[in-house]
C-alpha positions, -999 to +999 in steps of 0.1 A: -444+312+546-476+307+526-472+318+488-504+337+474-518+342+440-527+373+428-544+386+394-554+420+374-588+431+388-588+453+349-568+428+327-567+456+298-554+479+319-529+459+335-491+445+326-484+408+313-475+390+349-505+406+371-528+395+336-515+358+338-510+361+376-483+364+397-473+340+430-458+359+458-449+348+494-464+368+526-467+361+562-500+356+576-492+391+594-487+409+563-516+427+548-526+417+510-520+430+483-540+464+464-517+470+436-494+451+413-460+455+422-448+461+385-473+476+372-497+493+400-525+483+388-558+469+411-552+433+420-569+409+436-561+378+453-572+341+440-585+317+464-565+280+454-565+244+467-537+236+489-513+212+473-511+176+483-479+159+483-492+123+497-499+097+470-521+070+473-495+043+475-474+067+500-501+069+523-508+029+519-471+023+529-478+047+560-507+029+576-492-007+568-460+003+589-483+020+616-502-019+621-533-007+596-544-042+582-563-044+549-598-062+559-622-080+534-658-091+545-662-128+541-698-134+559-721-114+582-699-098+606-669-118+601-633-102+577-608-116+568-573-098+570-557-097+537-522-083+550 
């Protein structure tokens, strides 16, 4: 189930958690949010990057144990496999 963010539309008219935002989990059925649930005041909802959980060095040990090979160009046309 996805979790959304939501924030005050008014900030001055609003209470402390829809001001700072608030994260709350919907299904993709569900229909967003108007109102604050504490407060009920106008809210809207805040677009955010999905989080990535792969690091650099995770995804390196991936590939290598899938047959990836690190390649280095020596000449025209030719690499070299460096492991």
């Amino acid at each position: 189930m996805p979790l959304y963010v939501y924030e005050a539309m008014e900030p001055e008219r609003s209470c402390e958690k829809c001001r700072r935002g608030f994260e709350i989990p919907q299904k993709l059925s569900e229909p967003k949010l108007d109102h604050c649930p504490y407060c009920k005041s106008p809210v809207i909802r805040v677009i955010q990057a999905p989080g990535l959980t792969h690091s650099q060095t995770d995804l390196h040990y991936r590939a290598k144990r899938a047959g990836f090979h690190t390649l280095k160009k020596v000449d025209n046309g030719t690499f070299e496999k460096l492991y």
